[in-house]
C-alpha positions as CSV (number, residue, x, y, z in Angstrom):
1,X,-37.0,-63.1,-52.6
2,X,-40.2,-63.8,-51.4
3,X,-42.4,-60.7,-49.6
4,X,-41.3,-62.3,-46.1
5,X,-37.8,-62.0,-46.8
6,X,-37.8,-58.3,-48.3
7,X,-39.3,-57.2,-45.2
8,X,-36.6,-59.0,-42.8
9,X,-34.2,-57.2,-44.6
10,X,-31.7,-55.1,-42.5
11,X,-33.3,-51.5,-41.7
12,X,-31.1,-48.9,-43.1
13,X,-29.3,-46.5,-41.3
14,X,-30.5,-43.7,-42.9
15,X,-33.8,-41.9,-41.4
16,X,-37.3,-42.0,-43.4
17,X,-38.7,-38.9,-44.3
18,X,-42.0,-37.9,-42.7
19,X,-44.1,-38.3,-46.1
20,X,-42.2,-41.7,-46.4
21,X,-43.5,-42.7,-43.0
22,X,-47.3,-41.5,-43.6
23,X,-47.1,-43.4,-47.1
24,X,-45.9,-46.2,-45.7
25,X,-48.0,-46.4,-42.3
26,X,-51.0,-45.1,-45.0
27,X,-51.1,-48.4,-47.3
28,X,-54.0,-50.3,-46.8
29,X,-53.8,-53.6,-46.0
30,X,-54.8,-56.2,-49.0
31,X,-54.3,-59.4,-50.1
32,X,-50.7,-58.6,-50.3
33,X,-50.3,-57.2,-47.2
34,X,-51.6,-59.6,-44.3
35,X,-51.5,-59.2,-40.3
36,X,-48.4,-60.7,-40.2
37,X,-46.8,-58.8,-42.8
38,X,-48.3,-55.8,-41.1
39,X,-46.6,-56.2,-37.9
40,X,-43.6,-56.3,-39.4
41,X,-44.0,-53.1,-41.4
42,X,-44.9,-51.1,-38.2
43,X,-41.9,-52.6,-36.8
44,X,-39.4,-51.4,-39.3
45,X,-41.3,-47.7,-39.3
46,X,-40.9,-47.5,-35.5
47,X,-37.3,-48.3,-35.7
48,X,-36.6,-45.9,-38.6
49,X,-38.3,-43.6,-36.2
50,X,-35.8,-44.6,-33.4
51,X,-33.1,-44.0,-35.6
52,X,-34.1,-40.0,-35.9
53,X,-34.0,-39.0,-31.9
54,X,-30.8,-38.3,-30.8
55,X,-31.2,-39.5,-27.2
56,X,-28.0,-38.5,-25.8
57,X,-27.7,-34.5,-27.2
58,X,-31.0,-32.2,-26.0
59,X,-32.9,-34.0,-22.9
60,X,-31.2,-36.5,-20.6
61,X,-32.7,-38.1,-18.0
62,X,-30.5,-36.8,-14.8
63,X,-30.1,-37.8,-11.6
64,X,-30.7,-35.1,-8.6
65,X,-26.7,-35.3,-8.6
66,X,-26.4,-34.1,-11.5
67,X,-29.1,-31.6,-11.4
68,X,-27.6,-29.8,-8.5
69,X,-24.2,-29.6,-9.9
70,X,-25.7,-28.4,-13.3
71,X,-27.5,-25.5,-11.7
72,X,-24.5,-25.0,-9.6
73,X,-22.5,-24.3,-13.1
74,X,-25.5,-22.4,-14.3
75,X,-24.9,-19.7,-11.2
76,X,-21.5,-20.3,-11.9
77,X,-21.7,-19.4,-15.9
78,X,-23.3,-16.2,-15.2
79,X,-22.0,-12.7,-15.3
80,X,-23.4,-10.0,-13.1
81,X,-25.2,-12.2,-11.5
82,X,-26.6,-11.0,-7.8
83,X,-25.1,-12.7,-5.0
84,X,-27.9,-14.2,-3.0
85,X,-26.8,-14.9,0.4
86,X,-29.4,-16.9,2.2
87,X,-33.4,-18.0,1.3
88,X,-36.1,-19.2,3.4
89,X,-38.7,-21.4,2.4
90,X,-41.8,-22.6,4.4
91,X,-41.6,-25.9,1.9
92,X,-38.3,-27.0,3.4
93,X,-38.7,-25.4,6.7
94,X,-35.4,-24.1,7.1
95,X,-32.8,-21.5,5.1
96,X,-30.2,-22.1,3.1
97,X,-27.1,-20.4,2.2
98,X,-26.3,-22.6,-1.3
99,X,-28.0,-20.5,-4.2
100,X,-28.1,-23.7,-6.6
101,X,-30.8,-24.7,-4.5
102,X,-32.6,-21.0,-4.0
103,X,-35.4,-22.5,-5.7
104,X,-39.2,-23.1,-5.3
105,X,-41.7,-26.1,-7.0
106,X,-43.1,-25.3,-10.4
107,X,-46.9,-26.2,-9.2
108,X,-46.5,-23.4,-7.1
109,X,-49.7,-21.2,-7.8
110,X,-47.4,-17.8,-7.4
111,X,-45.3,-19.5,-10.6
112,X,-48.3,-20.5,-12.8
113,X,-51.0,-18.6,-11.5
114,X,-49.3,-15.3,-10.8
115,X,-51.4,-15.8,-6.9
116,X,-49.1,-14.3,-4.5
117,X,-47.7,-11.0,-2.8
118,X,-44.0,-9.7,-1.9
119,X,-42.7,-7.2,-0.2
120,X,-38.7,-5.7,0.6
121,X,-36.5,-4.1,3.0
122,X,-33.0,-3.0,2.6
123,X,-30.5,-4.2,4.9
124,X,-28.6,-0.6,5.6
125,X,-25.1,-1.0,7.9
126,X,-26.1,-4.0,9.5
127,X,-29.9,-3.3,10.6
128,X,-33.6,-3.8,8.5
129,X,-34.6,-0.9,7.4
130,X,-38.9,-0.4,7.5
131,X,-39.0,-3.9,8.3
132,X,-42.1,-3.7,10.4
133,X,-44.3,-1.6,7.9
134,X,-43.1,-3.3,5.1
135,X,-44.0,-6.2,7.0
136,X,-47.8,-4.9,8.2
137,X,-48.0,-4.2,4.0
138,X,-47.6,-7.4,2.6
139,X,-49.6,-8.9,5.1
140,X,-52.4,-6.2,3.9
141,X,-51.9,-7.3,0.3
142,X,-51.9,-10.9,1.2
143,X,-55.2,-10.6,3.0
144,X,-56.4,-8.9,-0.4
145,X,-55.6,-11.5,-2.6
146,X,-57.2,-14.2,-0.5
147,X,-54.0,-15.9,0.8
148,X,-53.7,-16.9,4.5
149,X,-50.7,-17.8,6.1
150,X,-49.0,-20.9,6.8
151,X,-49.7,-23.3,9.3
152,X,-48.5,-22.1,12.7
153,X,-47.7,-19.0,11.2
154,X,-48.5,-15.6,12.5
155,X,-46.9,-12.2,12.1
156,X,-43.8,-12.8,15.0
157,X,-43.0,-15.9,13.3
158,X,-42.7,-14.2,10.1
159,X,-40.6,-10.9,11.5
160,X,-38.3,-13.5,13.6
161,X,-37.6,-15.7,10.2
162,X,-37.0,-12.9,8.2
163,X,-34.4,-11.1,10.5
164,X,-32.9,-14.9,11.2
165,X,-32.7,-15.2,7.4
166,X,-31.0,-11.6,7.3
167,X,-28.8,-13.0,10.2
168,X,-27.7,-16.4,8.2
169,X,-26.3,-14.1,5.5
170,X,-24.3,-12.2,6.9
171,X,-25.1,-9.7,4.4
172,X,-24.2,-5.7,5.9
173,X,-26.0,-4.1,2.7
174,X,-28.6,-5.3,0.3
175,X,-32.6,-6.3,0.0
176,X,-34.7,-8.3,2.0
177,X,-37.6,-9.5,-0.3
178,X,-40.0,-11.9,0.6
179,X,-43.5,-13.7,-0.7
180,X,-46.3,-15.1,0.9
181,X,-47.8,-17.6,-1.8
182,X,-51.0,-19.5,-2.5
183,X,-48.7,-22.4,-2.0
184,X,-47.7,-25.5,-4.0
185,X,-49.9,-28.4,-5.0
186,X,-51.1,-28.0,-8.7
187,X,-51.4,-26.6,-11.6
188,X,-55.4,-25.6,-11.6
189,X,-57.1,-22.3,-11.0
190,X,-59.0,-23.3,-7.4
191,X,-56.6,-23.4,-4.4
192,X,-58.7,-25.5,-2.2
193,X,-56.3,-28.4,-3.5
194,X,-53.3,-26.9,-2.4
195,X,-52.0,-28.3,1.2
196,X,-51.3,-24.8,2.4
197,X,-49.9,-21.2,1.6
198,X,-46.1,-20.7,1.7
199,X,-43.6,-17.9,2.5
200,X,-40.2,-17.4,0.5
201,X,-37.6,-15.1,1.8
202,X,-34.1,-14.2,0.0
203,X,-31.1,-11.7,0.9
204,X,-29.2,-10.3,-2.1
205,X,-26.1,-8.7,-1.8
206,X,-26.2,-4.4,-1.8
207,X,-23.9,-1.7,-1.7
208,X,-25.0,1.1,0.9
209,X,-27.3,4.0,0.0
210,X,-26.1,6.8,-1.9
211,X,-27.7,9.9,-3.7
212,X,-29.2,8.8,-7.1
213,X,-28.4,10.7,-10.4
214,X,-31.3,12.1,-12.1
215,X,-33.2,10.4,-14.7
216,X,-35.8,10.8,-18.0
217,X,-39.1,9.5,-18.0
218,X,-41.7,8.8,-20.3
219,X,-45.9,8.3,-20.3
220,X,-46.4,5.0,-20.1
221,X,-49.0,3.7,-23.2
222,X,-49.5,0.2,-21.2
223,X,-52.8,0.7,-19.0
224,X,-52.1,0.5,-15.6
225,X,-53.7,-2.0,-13.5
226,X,-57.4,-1.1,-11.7
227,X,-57.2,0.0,-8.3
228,X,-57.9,-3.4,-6.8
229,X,-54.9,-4.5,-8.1
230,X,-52.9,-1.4,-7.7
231,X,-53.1,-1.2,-4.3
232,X,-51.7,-4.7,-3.6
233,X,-48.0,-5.7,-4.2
234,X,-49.1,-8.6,-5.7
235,X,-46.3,-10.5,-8.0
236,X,-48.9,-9.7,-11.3
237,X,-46.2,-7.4,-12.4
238,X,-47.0,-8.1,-16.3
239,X,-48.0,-4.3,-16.9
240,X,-45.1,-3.0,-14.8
241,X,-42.8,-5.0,-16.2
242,X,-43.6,-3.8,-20.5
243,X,-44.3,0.0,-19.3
244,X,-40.8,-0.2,-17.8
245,X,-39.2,-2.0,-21.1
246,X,-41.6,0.7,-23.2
247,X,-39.2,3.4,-21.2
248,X,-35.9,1.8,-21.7
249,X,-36.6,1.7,-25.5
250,X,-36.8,5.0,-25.6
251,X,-34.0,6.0,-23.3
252,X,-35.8,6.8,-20.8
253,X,-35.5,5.4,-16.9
254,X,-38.5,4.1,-16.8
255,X,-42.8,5.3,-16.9
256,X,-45.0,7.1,-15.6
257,X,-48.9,5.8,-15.2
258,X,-51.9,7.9,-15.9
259,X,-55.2,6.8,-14.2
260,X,-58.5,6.3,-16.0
261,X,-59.4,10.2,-15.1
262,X,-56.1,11.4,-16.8
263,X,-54.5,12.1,-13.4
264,X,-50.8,11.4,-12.3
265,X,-50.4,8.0,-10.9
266,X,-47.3,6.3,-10.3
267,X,-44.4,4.5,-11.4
268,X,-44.0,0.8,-12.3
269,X,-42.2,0.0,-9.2
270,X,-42.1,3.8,-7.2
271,X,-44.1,6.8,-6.5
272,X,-44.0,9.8,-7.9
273,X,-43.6,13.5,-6.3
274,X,-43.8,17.3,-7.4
275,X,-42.5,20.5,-5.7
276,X,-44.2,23.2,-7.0
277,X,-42.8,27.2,-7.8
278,X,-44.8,28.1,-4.4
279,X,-42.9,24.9,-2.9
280,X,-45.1,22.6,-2.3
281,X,-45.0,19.2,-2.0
282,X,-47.6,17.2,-3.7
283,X,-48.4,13.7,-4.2
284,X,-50.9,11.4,-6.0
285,X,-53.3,10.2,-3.3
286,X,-52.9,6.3,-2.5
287,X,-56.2,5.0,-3.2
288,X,-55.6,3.8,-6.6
289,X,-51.8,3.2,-6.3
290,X,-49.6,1.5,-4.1
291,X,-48.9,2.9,-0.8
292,X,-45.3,3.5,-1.1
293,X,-43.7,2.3,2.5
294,X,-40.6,4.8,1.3
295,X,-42.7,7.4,0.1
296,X,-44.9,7.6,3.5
297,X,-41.7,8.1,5.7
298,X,-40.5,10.8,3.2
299,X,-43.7,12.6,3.8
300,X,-43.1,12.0,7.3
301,X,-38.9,13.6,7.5
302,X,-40.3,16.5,5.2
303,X,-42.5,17.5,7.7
304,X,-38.7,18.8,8.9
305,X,-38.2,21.1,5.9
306,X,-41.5,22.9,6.7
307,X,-40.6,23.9,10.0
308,X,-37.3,25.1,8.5
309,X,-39.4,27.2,5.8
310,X,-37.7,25.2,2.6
311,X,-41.1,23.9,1.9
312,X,-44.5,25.6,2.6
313,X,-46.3,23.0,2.7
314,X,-47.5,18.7,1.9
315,X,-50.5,17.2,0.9
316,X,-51.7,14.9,-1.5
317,X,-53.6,16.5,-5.0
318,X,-54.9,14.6,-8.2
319,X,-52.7,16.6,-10.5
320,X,-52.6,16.2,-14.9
321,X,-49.7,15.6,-16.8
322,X,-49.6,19.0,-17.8
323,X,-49.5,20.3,-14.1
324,X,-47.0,17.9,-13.4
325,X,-44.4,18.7,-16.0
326,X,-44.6,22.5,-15.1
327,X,-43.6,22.1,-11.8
328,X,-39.9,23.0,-10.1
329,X,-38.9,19.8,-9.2
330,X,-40.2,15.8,-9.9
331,X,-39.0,12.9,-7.5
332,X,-39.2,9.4,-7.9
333,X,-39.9,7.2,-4.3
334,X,-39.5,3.9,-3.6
335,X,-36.9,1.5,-1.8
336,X,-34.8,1.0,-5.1
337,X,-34.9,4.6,-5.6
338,X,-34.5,6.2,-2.6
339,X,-35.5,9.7,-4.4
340,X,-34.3,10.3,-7.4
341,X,-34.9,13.9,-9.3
342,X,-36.1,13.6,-12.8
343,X,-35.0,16.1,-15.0
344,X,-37.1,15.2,-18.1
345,X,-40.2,13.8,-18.8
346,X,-41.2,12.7,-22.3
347,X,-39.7,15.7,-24.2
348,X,-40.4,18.7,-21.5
349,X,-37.6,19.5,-19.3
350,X,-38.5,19.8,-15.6
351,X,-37.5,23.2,-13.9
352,X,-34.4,24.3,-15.1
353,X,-33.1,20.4,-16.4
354,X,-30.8,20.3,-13.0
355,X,-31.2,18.1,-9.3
356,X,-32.7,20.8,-7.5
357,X,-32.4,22.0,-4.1
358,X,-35.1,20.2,-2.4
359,X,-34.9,16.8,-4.0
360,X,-31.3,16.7,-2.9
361,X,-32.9,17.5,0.9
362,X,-35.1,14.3,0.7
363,X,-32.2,12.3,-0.4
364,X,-30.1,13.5,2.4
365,X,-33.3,13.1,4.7
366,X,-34.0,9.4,4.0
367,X,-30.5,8.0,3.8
368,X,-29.6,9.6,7.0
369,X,-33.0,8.2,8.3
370,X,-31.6,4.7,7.1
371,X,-28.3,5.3,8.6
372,X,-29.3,6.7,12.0
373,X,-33.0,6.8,12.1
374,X,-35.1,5.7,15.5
375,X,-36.1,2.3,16.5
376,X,-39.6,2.2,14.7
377,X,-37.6,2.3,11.4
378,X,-34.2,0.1,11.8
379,X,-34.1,-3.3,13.4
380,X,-30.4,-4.4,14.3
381,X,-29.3,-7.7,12.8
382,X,-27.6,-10.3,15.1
383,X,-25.4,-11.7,12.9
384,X,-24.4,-15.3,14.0
């Protein structure tokens, strides 16, 4: 058999290893190895190469078809997963009730550049709770991170998509959250390629307020992010996200944030309160936190306990961990929250380890605000 015939030869069904393959694509070529002969050669390694992908089993090409009934079973598949009722997106122009397609594009800049803001409202008994300062915030944050709005967008527009998205979902109780994005386009650091900024809006399924239990905290050991990052609800939620994990490997409910001076800060996602032995009420100021919508209106209905003489007074105080964990009573603030006593933090027991008193009054305070509260806090949905 002559060297032309040995390399016609049937290939075998059996893969090449890789050091076969680099010895054989390796070998010079010589006076027994000519162009022709060559060809062949790179041939036969290019099948036996072939023969090693399995083209059927990780990565098929689908049609959009099939990609829309595969998420569809991926939603499906899923336990305890959060019933999402209806999204907006500026991208489509339109809502949508299906969640299969409750997506947004990968080359948006909030998805690979983290350039984006959000904000939420709870949907309590039929009507948006906040929805307006909630609304007046994220539009705040957006102007801080250098993201306009839409085309023919402007704040109206906005408040009368979000309440017709709320409307479209028919949802009673649950969360309003919604983004206002550098937009789609690409996948570089600049934006002055991207065609323009985009708003996303989803309702997720709730149950109605009720009074939280009380939780442990711990100090947080992941920094917290510099004030002009603090102060924005931007999606950069990195930091939040590992302080919060830090707390739930150690049992705990989640963090709490020390600033660069050693002063109280705030939670991942809330704000944090103290009620002193002399009954005060005493918060971190805002101006290197968030400005907590929920935490704002509490300081607002506690203005009630004063005049009833449960509390002596409110005000805002740079106070040390050590202050902090002496005090009668600790809160937790935010929409999730609602205000939740904490009863420990790191290994020091807070007052007597018990709710006390007035944390119970600022729960009963804001979910009665949420129930029954005026007109420049709850915004009636007209469901369709």
């Amino acid at each position: 058999m002559n060297a032309l015939q040995s390399l016609l030869k049937p290939i075998p069904q059996s893969p090449i290893s890789g050091a076969e393959l680099t010895a054989h694509s390796q070998r010079p070529l010589g006076k027994s190895c000519n162009s022709r002969q060559w060809s062949f050669r790179r041939f036969r390694i290019r099948c036996s190469i072939a023969d090693t992908v399995d083209r059927s089993s990780d990565a098929p090409v689908l049609g959009s078809s099939q990609v829309l009934e595969r998420l569809r079973a991926s939603r499906e598949n899923q336990e305890n997963q959060p019933q999402f009722l209806a999204m907006y997106s500026s991208v489509v122009g339109g809502i949508t009730t299906d969640p299969a397609v409750m997506v947004i594009p990968i080359d948006d800049h909030m998805v690979h550049r983290g350039h984006g803001v959000f904000d939420t409202a709870a949907i309590v008994d039929g009507h948006l709770y906040e929805l307006d300062q909630h609304l007046d915030r994220i539009l705040r944050s957006a102007s801080m991170a250098k993201i306009n709005l839409p085309v023919s967008y402007d704040r109206e527009k906005i408040k009368n998509i979000l309440i017709r998205t709320a409307s479209a979902s028919k949802c009673r109780n649950g969360q309003l959250r919604y983004w206002l994005s550098a937009g789609p386009g690409n996948f570089l650091l600049s934006t002055s390629g991207l065609h323009q900024p985009a708003l996303y809006a989803i309702v997720i399924q709730g149950k109605p307020p009720s009074p939280p239990k009380g939780i442990k905290v711990i100090t947080s050991s992941i920094p917290m992010k510099p004030p002009q990052f603090a102060t924005m609800k931007s999606v950069n939620y990195l930091p939040n996200v590992l302080s919060n994990m830090e707390a739930e490997e150690k049992g705990a409910y989640t963090a709490i944030w020390l600033d660069s001076e050693g002063f109280i800060a705030e939670g991942p996602s809330m704000n944090v309160g103290f009620i002193t032995k002399d009954k005060e009420f005493l918060m971190p100021h805002f101006d290197k936190i968030l400005s907590g919508c929920t935490a704002k209106r509490i300081i607002t209905l506690a203005e009630r306990l004063v005049k009833e003489g449960r509390l002596r007074s409110i005000r805002f105080e740079n106070l040390t961990m050590e202050e902090g964990k002496k005090a009668e009573e600790m809160v937790l603030i935010g929409s999730g929250v609602l205000v939740s006593p904490v009863l420990q933090w790191d290994e020091q027991i807070i007052g007597d380890g018990r709710e006390g008193p007035l944390a119970r009054a600022l729960v009963d305070l804001i979910i009665e605000d949420m129930k029954s509260g005026p007109l420049t806090v709850r915004i009636p949905v007209l469901y369709e």
